[in-house]
C-alpha positions as CSV (number, residue, x, y, z in Angstrom):
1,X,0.0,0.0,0.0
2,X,1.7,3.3,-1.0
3,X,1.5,6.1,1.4
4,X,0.0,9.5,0.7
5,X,2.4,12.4,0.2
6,X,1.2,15.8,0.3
7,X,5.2,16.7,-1.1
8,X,7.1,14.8,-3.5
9,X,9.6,13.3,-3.0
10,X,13.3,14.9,-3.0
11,X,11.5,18.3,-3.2
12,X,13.9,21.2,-3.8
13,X,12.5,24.1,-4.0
14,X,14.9,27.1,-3.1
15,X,13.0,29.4,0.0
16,X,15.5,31.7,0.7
17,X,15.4,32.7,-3.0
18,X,12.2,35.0,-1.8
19,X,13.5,36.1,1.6
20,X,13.9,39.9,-0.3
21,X,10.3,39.3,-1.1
22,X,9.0,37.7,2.0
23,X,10.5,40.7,4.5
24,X,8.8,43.4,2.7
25,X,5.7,41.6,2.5
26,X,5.6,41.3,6.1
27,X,6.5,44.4,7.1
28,X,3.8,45.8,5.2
29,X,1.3,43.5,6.8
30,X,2.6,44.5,10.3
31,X,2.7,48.0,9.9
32,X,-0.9,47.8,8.1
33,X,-1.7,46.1,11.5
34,X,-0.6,48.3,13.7
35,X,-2.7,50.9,11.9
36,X,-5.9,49.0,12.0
37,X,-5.1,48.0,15.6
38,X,-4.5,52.2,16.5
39,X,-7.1,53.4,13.9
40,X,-9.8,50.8,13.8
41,X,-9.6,49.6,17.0
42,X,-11.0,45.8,18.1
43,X,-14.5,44.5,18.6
44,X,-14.1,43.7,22.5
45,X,-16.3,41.4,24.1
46,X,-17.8,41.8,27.2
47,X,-14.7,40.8,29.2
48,X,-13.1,43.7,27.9
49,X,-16.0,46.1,27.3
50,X,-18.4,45.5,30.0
51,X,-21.5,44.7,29.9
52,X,-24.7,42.8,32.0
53,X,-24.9,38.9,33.2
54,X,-28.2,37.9,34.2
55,X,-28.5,34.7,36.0
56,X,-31.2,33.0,35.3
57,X,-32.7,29.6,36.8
58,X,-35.3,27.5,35.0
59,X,-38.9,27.0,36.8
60,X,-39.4,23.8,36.1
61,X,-36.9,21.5,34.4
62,X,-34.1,21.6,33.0
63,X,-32.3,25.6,31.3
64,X,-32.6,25.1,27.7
65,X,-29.4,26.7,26.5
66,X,-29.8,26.7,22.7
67,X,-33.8,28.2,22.8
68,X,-32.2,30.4,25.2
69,X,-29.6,31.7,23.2
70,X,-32.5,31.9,19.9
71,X,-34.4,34.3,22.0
72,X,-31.5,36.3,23.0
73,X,-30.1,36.7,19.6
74,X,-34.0,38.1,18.4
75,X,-34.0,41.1,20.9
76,X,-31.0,43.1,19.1
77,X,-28.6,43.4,21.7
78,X,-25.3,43.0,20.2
79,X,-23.0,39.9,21.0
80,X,-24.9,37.6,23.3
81,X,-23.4,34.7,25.2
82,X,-25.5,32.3,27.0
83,X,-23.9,29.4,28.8
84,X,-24.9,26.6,31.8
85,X,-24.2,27.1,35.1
86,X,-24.4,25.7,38.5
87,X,-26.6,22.8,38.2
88,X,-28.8,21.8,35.2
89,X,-31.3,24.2,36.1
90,X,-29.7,27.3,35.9
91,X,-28.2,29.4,33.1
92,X,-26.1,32.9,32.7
93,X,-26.8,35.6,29.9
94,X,-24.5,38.0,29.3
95,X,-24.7,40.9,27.0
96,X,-22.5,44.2,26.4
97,X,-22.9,47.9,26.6
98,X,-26.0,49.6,25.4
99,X,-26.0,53.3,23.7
100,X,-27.8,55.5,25.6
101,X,-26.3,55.2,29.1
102,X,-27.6,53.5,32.1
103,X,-30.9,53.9,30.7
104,X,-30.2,51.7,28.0
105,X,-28.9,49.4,29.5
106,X,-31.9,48.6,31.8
107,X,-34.7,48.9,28.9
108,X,-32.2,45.7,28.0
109,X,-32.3,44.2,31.0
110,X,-36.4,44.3,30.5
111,X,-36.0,42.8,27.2
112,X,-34.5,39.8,28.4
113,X,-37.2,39.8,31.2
114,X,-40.4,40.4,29.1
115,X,-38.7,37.3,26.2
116,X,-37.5,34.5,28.9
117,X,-39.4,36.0,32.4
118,X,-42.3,33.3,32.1
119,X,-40.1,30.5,32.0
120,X,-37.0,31.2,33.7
121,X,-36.6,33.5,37.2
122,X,-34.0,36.4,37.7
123,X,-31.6,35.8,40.4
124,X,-28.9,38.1,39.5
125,X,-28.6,40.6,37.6
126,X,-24.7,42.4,37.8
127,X,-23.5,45.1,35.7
128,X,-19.5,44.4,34.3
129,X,-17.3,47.4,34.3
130,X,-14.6,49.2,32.6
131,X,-12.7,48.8,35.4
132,X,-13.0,44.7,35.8
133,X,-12.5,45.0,31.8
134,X,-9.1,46.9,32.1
135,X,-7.8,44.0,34.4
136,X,-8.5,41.5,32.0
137,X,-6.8,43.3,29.4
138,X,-3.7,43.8,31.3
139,X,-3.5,40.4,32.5
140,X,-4.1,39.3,28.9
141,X,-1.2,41.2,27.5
142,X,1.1,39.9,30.6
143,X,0.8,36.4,29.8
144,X,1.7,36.7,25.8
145,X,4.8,39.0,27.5
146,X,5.5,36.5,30.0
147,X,5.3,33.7,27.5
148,X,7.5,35.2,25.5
149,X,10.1,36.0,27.5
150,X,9.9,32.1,28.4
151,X,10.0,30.7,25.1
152,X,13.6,33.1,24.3
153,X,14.8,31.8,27.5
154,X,14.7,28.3,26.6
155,X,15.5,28.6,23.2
156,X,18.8,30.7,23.7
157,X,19.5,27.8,26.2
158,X,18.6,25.4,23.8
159,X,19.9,26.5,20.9
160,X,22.5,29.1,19.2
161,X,21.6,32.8,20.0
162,X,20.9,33.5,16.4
163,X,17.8,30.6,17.1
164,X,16.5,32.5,19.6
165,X,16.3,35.9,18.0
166,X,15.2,34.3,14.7
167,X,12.0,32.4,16.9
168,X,10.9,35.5,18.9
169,X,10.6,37.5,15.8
170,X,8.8,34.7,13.8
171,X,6.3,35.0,17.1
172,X,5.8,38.4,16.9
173,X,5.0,39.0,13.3
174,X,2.5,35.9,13.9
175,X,1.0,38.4,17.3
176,X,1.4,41.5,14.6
177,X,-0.9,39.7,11.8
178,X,-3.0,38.0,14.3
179,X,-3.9,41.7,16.2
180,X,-4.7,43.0,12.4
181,X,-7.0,40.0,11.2
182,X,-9.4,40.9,14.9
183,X,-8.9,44.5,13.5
184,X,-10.1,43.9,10.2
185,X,-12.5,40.9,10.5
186,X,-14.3,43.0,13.6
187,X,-14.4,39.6,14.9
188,X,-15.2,39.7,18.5
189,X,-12.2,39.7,21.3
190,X,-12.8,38.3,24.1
191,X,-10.9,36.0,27.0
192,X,-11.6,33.2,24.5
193,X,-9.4,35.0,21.2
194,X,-6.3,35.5,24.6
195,X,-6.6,31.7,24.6
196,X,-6.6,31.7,20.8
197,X,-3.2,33.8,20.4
198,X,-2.3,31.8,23.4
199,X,-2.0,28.6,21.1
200,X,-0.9,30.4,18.0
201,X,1.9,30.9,19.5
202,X,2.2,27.5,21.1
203,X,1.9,26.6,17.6
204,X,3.9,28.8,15.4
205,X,7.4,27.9,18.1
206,X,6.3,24.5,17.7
207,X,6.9,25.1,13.7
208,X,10.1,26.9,14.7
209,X,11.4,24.5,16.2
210,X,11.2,21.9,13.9
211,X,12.6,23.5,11.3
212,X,15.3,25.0,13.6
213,X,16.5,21.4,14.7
214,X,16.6,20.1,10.9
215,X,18.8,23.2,10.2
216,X,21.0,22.5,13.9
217,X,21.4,18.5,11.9
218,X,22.1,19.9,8.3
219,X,24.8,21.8,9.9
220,X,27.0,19.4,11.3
221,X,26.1,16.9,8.2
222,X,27.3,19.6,5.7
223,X,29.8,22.2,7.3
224,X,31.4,23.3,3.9
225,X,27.8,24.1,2.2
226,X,26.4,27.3,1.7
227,X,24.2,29.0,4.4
228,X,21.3,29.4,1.7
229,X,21.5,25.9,0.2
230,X,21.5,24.1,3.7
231,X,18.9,25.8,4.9
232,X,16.7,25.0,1.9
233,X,17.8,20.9,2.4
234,X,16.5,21.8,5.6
235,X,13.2,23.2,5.0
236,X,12.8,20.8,2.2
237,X,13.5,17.7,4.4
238,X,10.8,19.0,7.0
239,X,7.8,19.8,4.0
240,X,5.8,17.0,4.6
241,X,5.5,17.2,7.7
242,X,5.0,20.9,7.9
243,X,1.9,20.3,5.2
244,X,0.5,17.2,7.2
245,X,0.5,18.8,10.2
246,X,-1.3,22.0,8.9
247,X,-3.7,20.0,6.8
248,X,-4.9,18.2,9.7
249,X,-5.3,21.1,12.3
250,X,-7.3,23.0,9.7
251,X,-9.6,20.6,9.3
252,X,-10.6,19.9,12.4
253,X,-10.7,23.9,13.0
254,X,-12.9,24.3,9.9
255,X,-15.4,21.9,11.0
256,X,-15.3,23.7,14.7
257,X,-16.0,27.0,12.4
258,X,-18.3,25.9,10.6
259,X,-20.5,23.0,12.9
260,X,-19.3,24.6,16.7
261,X,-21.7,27.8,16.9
262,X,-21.2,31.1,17.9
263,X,-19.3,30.6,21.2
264,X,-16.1,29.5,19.4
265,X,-16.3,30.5,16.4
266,X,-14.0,33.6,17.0
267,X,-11.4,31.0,18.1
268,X,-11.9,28.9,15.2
269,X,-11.3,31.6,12.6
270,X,-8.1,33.2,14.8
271,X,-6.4,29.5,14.6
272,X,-7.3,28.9,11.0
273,X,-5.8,32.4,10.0
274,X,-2.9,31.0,13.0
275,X,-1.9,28.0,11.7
276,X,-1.2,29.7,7.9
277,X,0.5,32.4,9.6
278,X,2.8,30.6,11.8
279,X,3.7,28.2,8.7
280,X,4.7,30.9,6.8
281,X,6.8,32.6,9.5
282,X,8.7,29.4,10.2
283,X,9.8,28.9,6.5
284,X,10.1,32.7,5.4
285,X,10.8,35.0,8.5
286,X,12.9,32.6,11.3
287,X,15.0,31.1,8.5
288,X,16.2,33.5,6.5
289,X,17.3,36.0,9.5
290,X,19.9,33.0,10.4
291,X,21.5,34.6,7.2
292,X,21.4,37.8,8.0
293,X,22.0,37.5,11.9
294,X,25.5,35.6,10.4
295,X,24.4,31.8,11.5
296,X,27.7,31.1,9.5
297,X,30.0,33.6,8.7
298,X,31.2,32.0,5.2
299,X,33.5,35.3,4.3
300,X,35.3,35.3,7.2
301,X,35.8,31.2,7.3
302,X,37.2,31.6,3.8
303,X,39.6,34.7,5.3
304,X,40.7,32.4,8.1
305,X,42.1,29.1,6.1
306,X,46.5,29.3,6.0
307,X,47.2,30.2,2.4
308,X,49.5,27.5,1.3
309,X,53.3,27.9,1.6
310,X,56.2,27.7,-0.5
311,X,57.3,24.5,0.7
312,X,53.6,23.0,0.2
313,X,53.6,24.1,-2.8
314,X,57.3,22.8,-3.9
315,X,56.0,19.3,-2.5
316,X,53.1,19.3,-4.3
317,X,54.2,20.3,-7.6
318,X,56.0,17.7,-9.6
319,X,59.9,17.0,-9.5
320,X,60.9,17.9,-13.0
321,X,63.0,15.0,-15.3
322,X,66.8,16.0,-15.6
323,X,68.3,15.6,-18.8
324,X,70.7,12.6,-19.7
325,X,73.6,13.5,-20.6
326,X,75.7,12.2,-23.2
């Protein structure tokens, strides 16, 4: 039975041919990011935005969570998230800031009382913050620092400084574009999209490191080949992998998109756009600045070999025939 192959085999195609296209690309997508990030802004949830959660606990039975969340969507409220909790009885509905002030906001509340008040009873109804919202942010933005920090830690430990550097960059043009699709799509950010840049870049230094490894083995195998051409063996000898292992997470994210609901879908969408991202940083932003951060110096190897001397050179040249005399 042959086995599939998403690359052929021997595959050599040469990556760091477009590394002058590749860095201008990105930079243009980061700094377009940045501007819709400062410009745009972000859709923020209600973690970050504030908003209402109403408690609510079913009179008889059991909280129906999807007629729930049908009725909340009909009233016109903005982003609605309904989930279960405590027992089987009781359900939490949470919805974000009103225009119109304080007055808005409880004409919403009496929405939600007049559409689900005959089957379900108020116990709680608490208003969310800017202030709460600010926290979350902060602590949102500390962990991706903190992770960070780790990850450069470990990989300057782990591997040659140049690694390191290459990695962290790779992981910051994958936060960069990451920040800008939320900016653009207007999809909404929440605690849930933290946990999705969370694993993006879980995922993209996973990528890293493969590739960085294969490189770390080409380079011992081949010491006297071009920085360039062993980083492409590299790349090239990793391909199927990289592809299989993409292939597979974006299926299973596409059918969470597409079959999962509302609640993830935000995450869903953030790791499909992830996973293309970080596989493009691995091949065309980590491994082509190990060329430019001078992974191997090849000018200055070439300085450093002993020119050959005058008596190496006698020896090697050959001893010249005397002529017979008569």
């Amino acid at each position: 039975m042959k086995l599939l192959r998403l690359a052929p085999e021997n595959t050599k195609f040469p990556f760091m041919r477009f590394r002058r296209v590749s860095y201008p690309f990105s930079a243009a997508l980061s700094i377009a990011s940045v501007l819709l990030f400062v410009l745009h802004g972000m859709n923020f949830g209600i973690d970050f935005a504030g908003g209402t959660v109403v408690e609510l606990r079913a009179k008889s039975g059991n909280a129906e969570i999807q007629t729930l969340r049908t009725l909340a969507e009909k009233l016109n409220l903005g982003d609605i998230e309904v989930q279960a909790f405590g027992n089987e009885s009781d359900a939490t509905l949470r919805f974000g800031l009103q225009t119109g002030g304080d007055a808005a906001q409880q004409a919403a509340v009496e929405k939600v009382r007049a559409a689900v008040g005959a089957d379900y009873e108020f116990r709680r109804v608490e208003v969310v913050g800017p202030r709460v919202s600010g926290e979350l942010v902060q602590s949102g933005t500390l962990g991706v620092v903190l992770s960070i920090i780790a990850v450069l830690s470990y990989l300057w430990f782990r591997f040659e400084w140049q690694f390191a550097i290459g990695a962290v960059i790779a992981t910051m043009h994958d936060l960069l574009l990451t920040v800008g699709f939320f900016s653009l799509t207007q999809l909404e950010f929440n605690t849930t999209s933290i946990a999705a840049i969370l694993t993006i870049v879980g995922y993209s230094l996973n990528e890293t490191v493969v590739v960085l490894d294969r490189i770390r083995e080409m380079m011992r195998k081949y010491k006297k080949m071009p920085t360039a051409q062993m980083i492409d063996l590299s790349i090239n000898a990793v391909l199927p992998r990289t592809i299989m292992t993409a292939t597979t997470v974006f299926l299973a994210l596409l059918s969470l998109a597409i079959f999962g609901g509302h609640v993830i879908r935000s995450f869903s969408l953030a790791m499909i756009w992830g996973i293309f991202v970080a596989t493009y940083s691995s091949v065309f932003i980590c491994s082509p600045m190990l060329i430019y951060l001078g992974l191997r110096n090849e000018d200055q190897d070439k300085a450093q070999e002993p020119a050959p001397t005058k008596a190496a050179t006698s020896k090697a040249a050959p001893a010249r025939a005397k002529p017979k005399t008569a």
